[in-house]
N, CA, C and O of each residue as an XYZ file, in Angstrom:
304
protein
N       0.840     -1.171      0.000
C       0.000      0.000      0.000
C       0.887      1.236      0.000
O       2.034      1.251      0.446
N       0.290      2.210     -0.508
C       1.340      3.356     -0.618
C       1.556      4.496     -0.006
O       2.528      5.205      0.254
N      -0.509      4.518      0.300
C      -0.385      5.481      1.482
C      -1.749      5.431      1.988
O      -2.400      4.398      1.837
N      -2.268      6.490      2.600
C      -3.571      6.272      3.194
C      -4.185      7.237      2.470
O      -3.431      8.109      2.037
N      -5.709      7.365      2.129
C      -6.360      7.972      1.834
C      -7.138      8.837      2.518
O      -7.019      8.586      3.718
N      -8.136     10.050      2.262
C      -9.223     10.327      3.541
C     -10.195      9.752      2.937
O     -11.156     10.398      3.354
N     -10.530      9.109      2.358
C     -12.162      8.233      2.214
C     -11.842      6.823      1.733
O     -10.872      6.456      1.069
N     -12.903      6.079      2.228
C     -12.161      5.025      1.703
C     -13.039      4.818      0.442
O     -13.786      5.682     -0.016
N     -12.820      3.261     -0.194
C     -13.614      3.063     -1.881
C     -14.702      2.417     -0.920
O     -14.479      1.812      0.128
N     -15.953      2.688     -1.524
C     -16.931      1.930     -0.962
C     -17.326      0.947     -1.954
O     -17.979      0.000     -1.516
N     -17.038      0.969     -3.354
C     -17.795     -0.239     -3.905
C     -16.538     -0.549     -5.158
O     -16.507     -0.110     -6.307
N     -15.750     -1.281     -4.595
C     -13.955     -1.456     -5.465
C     -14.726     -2.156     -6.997
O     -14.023     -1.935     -7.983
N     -15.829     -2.819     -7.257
C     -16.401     -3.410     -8.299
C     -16.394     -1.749     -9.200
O     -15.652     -1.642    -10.177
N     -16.883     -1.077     -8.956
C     -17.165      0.214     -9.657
C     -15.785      0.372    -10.633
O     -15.877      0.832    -11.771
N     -14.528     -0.056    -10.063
C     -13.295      0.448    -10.329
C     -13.118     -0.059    -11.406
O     -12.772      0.486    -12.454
N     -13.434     -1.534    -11.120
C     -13.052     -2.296    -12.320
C     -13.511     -2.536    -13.561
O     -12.848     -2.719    -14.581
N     -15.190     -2.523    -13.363
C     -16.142     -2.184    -14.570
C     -15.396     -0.969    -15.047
O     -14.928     -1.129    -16.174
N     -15.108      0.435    -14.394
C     -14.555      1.498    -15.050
C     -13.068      1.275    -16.153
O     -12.763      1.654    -17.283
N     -12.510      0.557    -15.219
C     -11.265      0.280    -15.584
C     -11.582     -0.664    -17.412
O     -11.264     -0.138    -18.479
N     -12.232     -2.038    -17.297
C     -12.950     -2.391    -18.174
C     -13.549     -1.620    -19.608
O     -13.201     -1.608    -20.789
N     -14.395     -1.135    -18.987
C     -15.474     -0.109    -19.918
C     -14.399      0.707    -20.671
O     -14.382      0.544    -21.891
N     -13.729      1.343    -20.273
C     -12.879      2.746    -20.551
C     -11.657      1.975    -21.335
O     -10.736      2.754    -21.579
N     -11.446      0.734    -21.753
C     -10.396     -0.175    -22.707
C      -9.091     -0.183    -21.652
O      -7.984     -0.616    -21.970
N      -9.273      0.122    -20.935
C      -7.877      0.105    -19.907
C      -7.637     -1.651    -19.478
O      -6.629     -2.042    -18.889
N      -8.789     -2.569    -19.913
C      -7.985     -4.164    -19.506
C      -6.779     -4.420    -20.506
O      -6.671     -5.591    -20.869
N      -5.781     -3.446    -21.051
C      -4.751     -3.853    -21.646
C      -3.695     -3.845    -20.365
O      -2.799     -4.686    -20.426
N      -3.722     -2.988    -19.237
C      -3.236     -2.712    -18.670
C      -2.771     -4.054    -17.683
O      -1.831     -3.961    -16.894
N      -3.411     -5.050    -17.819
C      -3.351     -6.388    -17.408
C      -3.236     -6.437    -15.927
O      -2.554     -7.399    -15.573
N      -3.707     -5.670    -14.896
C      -3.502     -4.960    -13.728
C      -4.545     -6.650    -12.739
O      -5.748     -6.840    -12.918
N      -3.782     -7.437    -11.944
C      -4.278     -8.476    -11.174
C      -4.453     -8.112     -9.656
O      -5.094     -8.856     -8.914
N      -3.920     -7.048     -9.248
C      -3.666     -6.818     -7.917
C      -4.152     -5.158     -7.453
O      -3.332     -4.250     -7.593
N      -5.326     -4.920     -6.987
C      -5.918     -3.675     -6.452
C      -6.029     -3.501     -5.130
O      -6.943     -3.987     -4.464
N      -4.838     -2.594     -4.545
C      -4.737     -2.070     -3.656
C      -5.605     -0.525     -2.393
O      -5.282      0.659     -2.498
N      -6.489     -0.975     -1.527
C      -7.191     -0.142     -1.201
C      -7.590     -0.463      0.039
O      -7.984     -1.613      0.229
N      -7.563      0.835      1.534
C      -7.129      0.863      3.124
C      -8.803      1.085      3.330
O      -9.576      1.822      2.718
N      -8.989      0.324      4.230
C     -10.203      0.758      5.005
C     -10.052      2.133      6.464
O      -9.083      1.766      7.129
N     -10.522      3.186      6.968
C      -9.945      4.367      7.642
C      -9.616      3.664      9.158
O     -10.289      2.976      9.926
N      -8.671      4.027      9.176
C      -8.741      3.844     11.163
C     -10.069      4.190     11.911
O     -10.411      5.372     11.858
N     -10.944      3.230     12.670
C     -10.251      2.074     13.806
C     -10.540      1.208     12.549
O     -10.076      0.206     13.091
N     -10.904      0.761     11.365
C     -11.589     -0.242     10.818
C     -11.254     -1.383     10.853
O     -11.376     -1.848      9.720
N     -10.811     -2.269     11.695
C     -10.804     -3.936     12.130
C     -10.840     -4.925     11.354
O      -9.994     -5.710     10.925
N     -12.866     -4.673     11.116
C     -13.393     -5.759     10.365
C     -13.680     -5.346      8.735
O     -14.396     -4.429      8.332
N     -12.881     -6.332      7.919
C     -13.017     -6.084      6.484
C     -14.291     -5.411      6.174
O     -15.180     -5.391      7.025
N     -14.410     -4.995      5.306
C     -15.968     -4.003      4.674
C     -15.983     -4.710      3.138
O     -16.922     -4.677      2.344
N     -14.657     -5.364      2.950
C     -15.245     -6.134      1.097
C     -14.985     -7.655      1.273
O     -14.004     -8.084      1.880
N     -15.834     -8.357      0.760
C     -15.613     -9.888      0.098
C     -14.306    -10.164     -0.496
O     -14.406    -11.111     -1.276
N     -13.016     -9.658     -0.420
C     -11.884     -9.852     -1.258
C     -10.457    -10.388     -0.134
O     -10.284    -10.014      1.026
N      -9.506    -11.442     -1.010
C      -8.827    -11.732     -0.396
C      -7.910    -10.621      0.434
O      -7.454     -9.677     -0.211
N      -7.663    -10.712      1.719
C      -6.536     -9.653      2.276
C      -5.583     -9.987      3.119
O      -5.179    -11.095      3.472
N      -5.273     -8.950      3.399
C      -3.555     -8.660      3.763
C      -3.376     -8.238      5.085
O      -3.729     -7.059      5.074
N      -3.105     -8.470      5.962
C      -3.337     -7.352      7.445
C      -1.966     -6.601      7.426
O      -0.930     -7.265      7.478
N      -1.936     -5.588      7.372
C      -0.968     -4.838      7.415
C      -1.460     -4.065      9.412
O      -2.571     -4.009      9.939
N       0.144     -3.545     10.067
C      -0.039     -2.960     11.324
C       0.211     -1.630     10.925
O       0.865     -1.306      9.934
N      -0.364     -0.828     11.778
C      -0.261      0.759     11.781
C       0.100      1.119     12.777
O       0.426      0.124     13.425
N       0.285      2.214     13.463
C       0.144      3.524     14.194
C      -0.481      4.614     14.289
O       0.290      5.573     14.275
N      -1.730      4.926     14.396
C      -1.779      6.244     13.958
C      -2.306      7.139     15.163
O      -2.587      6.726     16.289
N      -2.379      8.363     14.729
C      -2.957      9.290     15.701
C      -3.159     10.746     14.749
O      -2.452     11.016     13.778
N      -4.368     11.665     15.302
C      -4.594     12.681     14.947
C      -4.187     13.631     14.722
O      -4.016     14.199     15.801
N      -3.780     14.457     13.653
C      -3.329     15.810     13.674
C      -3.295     16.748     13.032
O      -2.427     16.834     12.164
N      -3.809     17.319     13.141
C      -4.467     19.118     12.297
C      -3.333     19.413     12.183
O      -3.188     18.594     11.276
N      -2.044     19.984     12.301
C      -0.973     20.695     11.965
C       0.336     19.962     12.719
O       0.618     19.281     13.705
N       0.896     20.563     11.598
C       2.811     20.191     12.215
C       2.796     21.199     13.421
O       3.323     20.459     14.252
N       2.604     22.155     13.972
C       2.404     23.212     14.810
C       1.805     22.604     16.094
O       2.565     22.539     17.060
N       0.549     22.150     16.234
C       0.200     21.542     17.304
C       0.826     19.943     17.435
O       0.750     19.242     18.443
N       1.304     19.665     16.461
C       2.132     18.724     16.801
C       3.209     18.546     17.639
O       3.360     17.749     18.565
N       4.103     19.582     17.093
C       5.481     20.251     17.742
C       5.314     20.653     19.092
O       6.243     20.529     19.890
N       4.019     21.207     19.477
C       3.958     21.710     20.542
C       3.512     21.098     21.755
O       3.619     21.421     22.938
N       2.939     20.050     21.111
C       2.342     19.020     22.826
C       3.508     17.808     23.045
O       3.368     16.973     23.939
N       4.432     17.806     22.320
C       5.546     16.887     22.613
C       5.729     17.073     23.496
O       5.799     18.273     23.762
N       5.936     16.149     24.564
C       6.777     16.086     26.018
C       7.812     16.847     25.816
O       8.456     16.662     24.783
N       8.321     18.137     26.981
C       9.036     18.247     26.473
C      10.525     17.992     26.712
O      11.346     18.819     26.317
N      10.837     17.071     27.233
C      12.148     16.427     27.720
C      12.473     15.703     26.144
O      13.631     15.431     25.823
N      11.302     15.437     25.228
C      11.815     15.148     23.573
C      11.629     16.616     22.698
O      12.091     16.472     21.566
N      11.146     17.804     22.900
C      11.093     18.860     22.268
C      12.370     19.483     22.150
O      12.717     20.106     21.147
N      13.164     19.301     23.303
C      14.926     19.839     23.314
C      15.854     18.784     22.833
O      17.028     19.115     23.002
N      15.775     18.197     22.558
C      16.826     17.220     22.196
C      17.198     17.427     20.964
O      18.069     16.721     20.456
């Protein structure tokens, strides 16, 4: 996966009919990659998967980021 998205795909079939329809099956493409949003647990599609681990946490700006660091790691 490459990165995270802010929405996730709700209906990955759509993609592929598109992909299809539009002459793009030259592209010979077997493998479609796509994240369900944090907390999401339990799969949301019928398709084989992968469990990948994360980390994440919230954050509106590099600014309030920087600034609630402990700060015994803000000086270092």
């Amino acid at each position: 996966m490459n990165g995270w998205l802010d929405s996730e795909v709700e209906d990955p079939e759509l993609y592929v009919k598109s992909l299809k329809r539009h002459g793009l099956g030259k592209l010979r493409a077997d493998v479609f990659s796509f994240a369900q949003k944090v907390p999401g647990s339990q799969p949301i599609h019928d398709y084989p998967i992968e469990w990948d681990s994360v980390a994440a946490i919230r954050v509106t700006s590099y600014t309030e980021w920087w600034e609630n660091l402990p700060q015994e790691l803000a000086r270092t």
